[in-house]
ZANUBA-411338 format. One record per residue: chain; x, y, z of N, C-alpha, C, O in turn. Coordinates in steps of 0.05 Angstrom, whole numbers. Layout:
! residues N
   ch     n.xx     n.yy     n.zz    ca.xx    ca.yy    ca.zz     c.xx     c.yy     c.zz     o.xx     o.yy     o.zz
    A        X        Y        Z        X        Y        Z        X        Y        Z        X        Y        Z
...
This chain:
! residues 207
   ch     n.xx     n.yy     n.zz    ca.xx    ca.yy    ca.zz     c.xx     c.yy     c.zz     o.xx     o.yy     o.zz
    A      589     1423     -606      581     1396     -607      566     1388     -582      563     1404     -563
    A      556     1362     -583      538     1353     -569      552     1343     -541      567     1323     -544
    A      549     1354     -512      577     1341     -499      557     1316     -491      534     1316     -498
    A      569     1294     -476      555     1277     -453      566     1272     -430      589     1264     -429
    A      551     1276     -404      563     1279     -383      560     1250     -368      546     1234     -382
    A      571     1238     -341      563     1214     -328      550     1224     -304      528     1217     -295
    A      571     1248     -292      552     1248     -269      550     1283     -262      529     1296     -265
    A      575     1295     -255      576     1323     -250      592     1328     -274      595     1310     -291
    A      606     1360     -277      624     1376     -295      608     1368     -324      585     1362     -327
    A      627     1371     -342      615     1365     -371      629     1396     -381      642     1413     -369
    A      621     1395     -404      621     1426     -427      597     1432     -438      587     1418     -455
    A      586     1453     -429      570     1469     -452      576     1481     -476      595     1496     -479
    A      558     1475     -494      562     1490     -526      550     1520     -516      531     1526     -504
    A      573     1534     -529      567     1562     -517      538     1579     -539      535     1583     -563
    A      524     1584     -514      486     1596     -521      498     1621     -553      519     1634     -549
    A      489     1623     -571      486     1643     -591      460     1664     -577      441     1653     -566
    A      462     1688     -580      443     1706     -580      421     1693     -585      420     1681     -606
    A      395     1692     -567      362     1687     -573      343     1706     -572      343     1724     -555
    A      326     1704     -591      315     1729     -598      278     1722     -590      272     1700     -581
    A      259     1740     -595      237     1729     -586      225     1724     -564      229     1744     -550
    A      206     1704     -548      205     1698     -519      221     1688     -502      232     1667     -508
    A      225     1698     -481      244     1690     -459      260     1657     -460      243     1640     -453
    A      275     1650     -464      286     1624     -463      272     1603     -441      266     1609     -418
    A      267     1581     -450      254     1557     -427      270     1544     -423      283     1534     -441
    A      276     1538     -395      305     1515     -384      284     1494     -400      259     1498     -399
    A      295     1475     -412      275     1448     -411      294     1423     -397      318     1428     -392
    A      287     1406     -393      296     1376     -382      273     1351     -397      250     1347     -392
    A      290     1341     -414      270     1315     -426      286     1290     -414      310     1288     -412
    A      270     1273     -409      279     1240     -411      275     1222     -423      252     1213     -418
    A      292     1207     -444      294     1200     -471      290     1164     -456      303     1154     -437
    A      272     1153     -471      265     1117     -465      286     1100     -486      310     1098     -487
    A      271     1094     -497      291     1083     -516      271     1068     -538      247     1064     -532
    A      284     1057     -570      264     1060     -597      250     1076     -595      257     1099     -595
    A      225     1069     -592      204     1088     -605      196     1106     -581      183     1127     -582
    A      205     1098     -562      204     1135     -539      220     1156     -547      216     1180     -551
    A      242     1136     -551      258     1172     -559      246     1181     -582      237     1205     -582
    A      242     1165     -605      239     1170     -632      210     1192     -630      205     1214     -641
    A      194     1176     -609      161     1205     -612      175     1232     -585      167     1256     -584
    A      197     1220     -567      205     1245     -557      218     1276     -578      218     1300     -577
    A      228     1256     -595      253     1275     -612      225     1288     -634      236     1308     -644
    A      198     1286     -645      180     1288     -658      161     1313     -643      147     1329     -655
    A      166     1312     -614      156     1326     -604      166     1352     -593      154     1373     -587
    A      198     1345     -593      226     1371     -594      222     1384     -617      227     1408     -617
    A      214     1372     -640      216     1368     -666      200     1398     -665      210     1421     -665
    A      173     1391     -665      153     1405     -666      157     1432     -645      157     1455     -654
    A      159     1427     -627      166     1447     -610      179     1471     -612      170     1493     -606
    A      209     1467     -625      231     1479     -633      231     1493     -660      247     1508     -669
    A      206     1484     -672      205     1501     -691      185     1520     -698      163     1511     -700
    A      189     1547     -702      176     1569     -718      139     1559     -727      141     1543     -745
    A      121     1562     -723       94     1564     -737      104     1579     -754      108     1567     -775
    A      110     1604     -754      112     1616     -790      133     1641     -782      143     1651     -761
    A      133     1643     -793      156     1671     -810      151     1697     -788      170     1712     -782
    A      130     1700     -779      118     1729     -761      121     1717     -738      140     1724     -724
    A      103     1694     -728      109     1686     -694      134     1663     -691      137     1641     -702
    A      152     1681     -670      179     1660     -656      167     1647     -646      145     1653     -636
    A      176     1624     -644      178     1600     -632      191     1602     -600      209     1619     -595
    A      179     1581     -579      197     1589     -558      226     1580     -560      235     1565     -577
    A      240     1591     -540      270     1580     -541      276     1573     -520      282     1587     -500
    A      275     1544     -523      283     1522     -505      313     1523     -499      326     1511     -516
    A      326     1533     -481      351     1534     -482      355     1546     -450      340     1562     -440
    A      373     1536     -438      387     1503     -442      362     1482     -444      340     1482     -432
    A      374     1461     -466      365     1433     -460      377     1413     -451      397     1404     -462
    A      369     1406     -435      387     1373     -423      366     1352     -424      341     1354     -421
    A      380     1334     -429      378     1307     -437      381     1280     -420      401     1268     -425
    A      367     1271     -404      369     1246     -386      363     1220     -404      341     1214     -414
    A      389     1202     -407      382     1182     -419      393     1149     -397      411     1145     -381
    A      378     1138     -404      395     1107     -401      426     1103     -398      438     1113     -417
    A      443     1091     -380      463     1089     -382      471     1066     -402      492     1062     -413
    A      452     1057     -404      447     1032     -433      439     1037     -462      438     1018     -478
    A      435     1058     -467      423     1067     -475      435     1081     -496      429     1104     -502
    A      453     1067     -509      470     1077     -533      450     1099     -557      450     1124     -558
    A      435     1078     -574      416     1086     -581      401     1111     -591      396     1122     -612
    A      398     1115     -560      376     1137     -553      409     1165     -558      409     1186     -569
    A      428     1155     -547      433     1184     -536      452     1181     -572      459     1203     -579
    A      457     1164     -588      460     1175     -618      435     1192     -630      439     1213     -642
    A      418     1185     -627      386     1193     -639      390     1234     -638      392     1252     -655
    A      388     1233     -598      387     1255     -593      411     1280     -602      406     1303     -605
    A      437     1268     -603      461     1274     -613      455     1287     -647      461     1309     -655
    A      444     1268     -662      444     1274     -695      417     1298     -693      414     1316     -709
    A      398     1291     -670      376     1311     -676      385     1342     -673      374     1359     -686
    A      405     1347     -656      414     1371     -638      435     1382     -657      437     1406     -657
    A      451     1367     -675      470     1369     -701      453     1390     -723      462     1410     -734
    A      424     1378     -727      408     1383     -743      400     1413     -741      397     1428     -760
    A      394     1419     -711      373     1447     -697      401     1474     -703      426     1475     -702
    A      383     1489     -708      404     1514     -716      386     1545     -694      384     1569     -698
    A      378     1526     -673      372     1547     -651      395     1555     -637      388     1570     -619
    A      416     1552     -639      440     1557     -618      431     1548     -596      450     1552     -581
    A      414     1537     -583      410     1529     -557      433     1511     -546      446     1496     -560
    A      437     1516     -516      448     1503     -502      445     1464     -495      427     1453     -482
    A      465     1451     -507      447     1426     -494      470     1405     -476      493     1405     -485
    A      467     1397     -465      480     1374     -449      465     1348     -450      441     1349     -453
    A      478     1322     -447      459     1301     -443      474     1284     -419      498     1282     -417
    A      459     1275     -406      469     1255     -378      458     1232     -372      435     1227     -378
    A      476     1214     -358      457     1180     -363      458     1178     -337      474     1190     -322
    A      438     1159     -331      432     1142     -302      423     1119     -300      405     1113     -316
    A      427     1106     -288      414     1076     -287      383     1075     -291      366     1090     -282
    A      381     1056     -308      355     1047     -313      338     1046     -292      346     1033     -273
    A      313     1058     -288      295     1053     -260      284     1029     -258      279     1019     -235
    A      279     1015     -282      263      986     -283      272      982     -314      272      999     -333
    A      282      947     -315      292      940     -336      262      927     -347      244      919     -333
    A      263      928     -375      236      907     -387      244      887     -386      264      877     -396
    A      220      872     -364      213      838     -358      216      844     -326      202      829     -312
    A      228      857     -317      241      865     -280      216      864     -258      201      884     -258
    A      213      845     -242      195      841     -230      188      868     -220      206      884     -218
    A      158      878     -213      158      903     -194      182      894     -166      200      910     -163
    A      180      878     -152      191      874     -126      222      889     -126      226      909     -111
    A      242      879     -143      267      881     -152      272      911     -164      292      924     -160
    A      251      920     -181      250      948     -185      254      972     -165      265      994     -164
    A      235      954     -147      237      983     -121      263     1002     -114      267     1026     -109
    A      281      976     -116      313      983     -111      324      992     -129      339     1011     -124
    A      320      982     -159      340      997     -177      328     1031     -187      339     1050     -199
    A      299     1028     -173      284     1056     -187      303     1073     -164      317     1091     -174
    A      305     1069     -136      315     1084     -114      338     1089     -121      339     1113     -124
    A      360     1078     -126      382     1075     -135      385     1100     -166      401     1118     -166
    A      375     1096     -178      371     1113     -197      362     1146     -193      372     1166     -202
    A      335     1139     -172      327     1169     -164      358     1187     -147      364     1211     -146
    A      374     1158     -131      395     1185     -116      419     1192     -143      434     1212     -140
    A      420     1179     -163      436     1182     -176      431     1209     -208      446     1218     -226
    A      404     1213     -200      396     1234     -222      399     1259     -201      401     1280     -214
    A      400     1265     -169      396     1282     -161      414     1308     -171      405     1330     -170
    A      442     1303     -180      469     1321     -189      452     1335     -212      450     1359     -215
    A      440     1312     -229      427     1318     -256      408     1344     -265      408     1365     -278
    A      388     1325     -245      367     1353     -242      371     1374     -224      351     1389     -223
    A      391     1380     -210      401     1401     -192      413     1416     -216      406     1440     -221
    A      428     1406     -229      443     1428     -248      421     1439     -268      421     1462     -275
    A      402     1421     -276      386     1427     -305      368     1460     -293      367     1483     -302
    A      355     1448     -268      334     1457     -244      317     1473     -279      322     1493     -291
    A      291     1449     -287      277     1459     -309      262     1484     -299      258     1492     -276
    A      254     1492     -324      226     1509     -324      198     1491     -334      174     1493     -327
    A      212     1472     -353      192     1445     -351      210     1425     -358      232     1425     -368
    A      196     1408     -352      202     1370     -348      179     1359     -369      154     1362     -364
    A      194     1344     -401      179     1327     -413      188     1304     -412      211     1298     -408
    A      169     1289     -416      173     1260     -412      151     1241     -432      144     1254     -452
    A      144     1222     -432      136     1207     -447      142     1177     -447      142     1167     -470
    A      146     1161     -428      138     1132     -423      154     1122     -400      147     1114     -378
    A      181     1125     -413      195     1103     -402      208     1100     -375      215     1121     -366
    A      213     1079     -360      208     1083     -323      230     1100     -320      228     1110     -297
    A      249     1108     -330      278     1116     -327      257     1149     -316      265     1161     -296
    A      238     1159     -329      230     1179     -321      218     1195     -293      212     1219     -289
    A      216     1171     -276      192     1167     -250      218     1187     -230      212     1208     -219
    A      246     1174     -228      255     1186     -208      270     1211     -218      286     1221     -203
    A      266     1222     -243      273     1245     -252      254     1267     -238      259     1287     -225
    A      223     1252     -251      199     1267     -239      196     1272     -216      192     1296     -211
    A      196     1259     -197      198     1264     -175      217     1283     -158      209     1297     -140
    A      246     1281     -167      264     1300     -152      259     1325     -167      260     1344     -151
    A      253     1334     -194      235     1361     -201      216     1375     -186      213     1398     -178
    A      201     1347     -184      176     1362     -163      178     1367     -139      161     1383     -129
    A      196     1357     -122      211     1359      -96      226     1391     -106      214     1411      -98
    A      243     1394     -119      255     1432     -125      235     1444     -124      234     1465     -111
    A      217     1437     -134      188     1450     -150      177     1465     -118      172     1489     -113
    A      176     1435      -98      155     1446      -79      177     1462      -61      168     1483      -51
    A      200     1456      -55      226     1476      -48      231     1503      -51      244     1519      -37
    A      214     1508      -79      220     1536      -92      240     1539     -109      250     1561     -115
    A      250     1513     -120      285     1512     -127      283     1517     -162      302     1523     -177
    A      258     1514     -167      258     1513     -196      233     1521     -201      225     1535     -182
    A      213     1519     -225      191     1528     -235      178     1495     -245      155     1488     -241
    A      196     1482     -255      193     1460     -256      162     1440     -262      154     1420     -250
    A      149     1453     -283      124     1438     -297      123     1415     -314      125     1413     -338
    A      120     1400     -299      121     1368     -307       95     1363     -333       73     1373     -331
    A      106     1345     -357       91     1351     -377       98     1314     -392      115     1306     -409
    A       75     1298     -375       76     1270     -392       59     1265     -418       34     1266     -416
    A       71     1261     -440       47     1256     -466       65     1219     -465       88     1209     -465
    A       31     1210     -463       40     1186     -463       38     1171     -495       22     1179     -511
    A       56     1151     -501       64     1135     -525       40     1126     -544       24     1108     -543
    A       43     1142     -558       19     1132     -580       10     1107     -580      -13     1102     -585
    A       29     1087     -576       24     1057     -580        4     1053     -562       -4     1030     -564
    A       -7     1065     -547      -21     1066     -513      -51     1071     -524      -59     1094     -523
    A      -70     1048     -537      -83     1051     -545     -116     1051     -524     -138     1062     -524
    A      -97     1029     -506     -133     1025     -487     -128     1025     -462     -143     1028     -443
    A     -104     1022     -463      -95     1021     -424      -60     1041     -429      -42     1038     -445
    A      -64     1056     -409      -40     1072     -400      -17     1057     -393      -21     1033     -394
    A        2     1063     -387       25     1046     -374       32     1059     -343       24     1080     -333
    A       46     1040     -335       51     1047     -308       56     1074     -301       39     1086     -287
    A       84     1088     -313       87     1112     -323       66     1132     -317       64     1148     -299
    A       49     1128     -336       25     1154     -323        2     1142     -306      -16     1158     -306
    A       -3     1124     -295       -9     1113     -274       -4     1134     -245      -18     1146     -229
    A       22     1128     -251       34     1135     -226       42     1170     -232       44     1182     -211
    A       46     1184     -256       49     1206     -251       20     1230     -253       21     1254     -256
    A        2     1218     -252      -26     1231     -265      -25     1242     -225      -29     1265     -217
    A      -19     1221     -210      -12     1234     -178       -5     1267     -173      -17     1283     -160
    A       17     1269     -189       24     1303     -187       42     1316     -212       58     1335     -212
    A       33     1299     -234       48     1310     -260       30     1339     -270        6     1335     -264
    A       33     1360     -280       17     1378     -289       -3     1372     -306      -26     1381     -306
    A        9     1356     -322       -7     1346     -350        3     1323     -358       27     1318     -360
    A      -16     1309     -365      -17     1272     -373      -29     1280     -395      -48     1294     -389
    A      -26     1278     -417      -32     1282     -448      -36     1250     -455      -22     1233     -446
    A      -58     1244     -473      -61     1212     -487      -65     1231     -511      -70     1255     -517
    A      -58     1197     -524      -68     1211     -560      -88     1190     -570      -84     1184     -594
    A     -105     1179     -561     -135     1166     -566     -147     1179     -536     -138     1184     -514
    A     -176     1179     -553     -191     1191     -536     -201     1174     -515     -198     1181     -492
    A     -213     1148     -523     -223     1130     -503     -200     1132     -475     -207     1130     -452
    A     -176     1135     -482     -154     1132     -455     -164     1154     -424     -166     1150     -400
    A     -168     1182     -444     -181     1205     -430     -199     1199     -407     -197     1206     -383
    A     -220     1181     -422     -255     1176     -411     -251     1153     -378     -262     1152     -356
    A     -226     1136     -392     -225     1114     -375     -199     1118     -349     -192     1100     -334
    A     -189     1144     -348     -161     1147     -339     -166     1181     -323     -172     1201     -337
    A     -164     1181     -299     -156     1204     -277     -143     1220     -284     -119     1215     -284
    A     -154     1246     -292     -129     1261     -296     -121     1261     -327     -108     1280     -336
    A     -127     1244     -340     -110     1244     -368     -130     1260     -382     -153     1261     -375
    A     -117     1280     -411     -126     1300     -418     -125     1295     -453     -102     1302     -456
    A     -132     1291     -472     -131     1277     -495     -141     1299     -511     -164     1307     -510
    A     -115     1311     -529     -113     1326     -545     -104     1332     -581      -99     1351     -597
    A     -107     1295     -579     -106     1294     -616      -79     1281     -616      -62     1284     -599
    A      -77     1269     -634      -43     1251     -645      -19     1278     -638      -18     1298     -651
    A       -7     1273     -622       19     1295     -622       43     1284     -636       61     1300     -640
    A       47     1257     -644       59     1249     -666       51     1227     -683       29     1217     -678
    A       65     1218     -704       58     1207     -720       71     1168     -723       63     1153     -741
């Protein structure tokens, strides 16, 4: 079963034999409605087989950073992981919100800080091979202490933002601020590409 942790310890579902290419630590951070919903679309896709001859990679372990609010999201990810018959490893863990919707920037500064020392246990244990993400601010101080292991040597740690389809003419803060040192900023309209640093526009990745 699916465990959830708060801060350290927890249980792992014990890994089944993986067959195929080398296993990928992954680390995702789940927003909430329709973030998780195009996050879990893009696990979706990921986790599964192109056909019968080529394996698919095997993401395993997966961990899961969600909202400590965030009921929601971490049922969503729970019934999706019920569903997957990869045997992969998964854990999921919550942290304070980095920025609530309506939260002045000013007031944010503090709760994003507060959040970044409180994911550090998190991403120390996950230490990815990549980091996905996809909108929501809860993700900024995840990204960051990755990329801190990253430049450490502590991990491999390839940061990977596809930003929210809804994101039709202007980006959100989110990749604003990670197009700075994320590997890849993915849009899914092209005009976002033309008008945005760094951002790389490669067709609807969900629906």
């Amino acid at each position: 079963a699916v465990v959830s942790t708060q801060s350290t310890g927890g249980v792992w579902r014990p890994p089944t034999p993986l067959t195929g290419p080398q296993p990928v630590r992954l680390l995702a951070v789940a927003g909430s409605g329709g973030h998780t919903a195009e996050l879990l679309q893009l696990l979706a896709a990921a986790t599964t087989a192109p056909s019968s001859t080529i394996p698919c990679v095997s993401y395993s372990p997966r961990h899961y950073i969600v909202a400590d609010t965030d009921k929601m999201s971490q049922d969503k990810i729970e019934q999706f992981e019920k569903e997957r018959v990869s045997g992969a490893t998964v854990v999921i863990s919550k942290i304070p919100r980095a920025r609530e919707v309506g939260q002045s920037y000013v007031s944010s500064v503090l709760t994003t800080l507060y959040s970044q020392l409180l994911c550090v246990p998190h991403v120390l244990r996950a230490r990815p091979d990549v980091l996905l993400v996809n909108g929501p601010g809860t993700c900024i101080p995840v990204c960051v202490m990755v990329f801190v292991l990253r430049v450490l040597g502590l991990c491999k740690g390839r940061i990977v933002y596809v930003e929210s389809i809804c994101r039709v003419t202007t980006v959100s803060l989110s990749a604003k601020i990670l197009v700075l040192f994320a590997d890849h900023v993915l849009v899914q309209w092209p005009q976002l590409a033309g008008n945005t640093f760094r951002c790389r526009y490669i067709g609807r990745l969900v629906s």
